[in-house]
N, C-alpha and C positions, 0 to 999 in steps of 0.2 A: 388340472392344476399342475405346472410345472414345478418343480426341488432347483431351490439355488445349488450352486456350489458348495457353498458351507454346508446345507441337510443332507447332503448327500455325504461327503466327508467324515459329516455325525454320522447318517446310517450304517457306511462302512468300518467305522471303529465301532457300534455296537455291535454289528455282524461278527466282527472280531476275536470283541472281547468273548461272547456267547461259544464259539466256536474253541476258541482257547478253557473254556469251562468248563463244556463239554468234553473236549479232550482230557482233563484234568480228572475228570470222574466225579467233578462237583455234583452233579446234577440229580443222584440217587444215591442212598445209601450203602447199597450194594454195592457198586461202585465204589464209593469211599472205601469201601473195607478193602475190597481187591488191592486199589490204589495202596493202600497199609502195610496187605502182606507183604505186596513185591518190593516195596520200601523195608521191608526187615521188619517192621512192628507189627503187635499183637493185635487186631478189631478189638474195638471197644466193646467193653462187656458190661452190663447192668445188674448190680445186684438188689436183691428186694428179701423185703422179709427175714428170714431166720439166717439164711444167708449173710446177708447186711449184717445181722446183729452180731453174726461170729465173727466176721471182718473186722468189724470195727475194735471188741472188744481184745482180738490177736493182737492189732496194729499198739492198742493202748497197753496190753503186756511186753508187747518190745520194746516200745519206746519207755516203759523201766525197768528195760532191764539196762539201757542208754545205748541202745541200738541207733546210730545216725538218721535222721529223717530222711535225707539225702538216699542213704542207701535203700529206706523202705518205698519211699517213691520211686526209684527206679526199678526194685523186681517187682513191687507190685503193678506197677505202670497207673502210676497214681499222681497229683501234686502234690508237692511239698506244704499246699498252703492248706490241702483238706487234713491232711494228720495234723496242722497248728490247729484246723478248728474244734477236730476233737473236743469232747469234753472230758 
């Protein structure tokens, strides 16, 4: 079975694009985090359990004492829209 011109066109831009991803560090986690460091940001970290629960209840003491969101998301490296969802 022969590839027209156009399948083959398509092959080469998904050849491409995978290549460009790869480069990127998309392709593993490990990767991503590297990709993070050398960019100046922190690997994302996951909190659980008792942990979480001190977190959250910090965030909700700052934010009355009128500590700006703005600023808690950014040292915590967190979004702005998780401390609105607080409860």
């Amino acid at each position: 079975m022969a590839l027209t011109n156009r399948e083959i066109s398509k092959l080469n831009r998904i050849v491409k694009l995978a290549e460009e991803l790869a480069a990127d560090g998309v392709t593993r986690s490990g990767q991503k985090n590297a990709v993070r460091r050398a960019n100046g940001k922190t690997p994302r970290t996951r909190r659980t359990g008792r942990e979480l629960a001190q977190f959250r209840k910090m965030l909700k003491a700052e934010r009355r004492k009128g500590v700006p969101v703005a600023a808690l998301a950014k040292k915590h490296g967190i979004s702005s829209a998780y401390i609105y969802l607080l409860p």
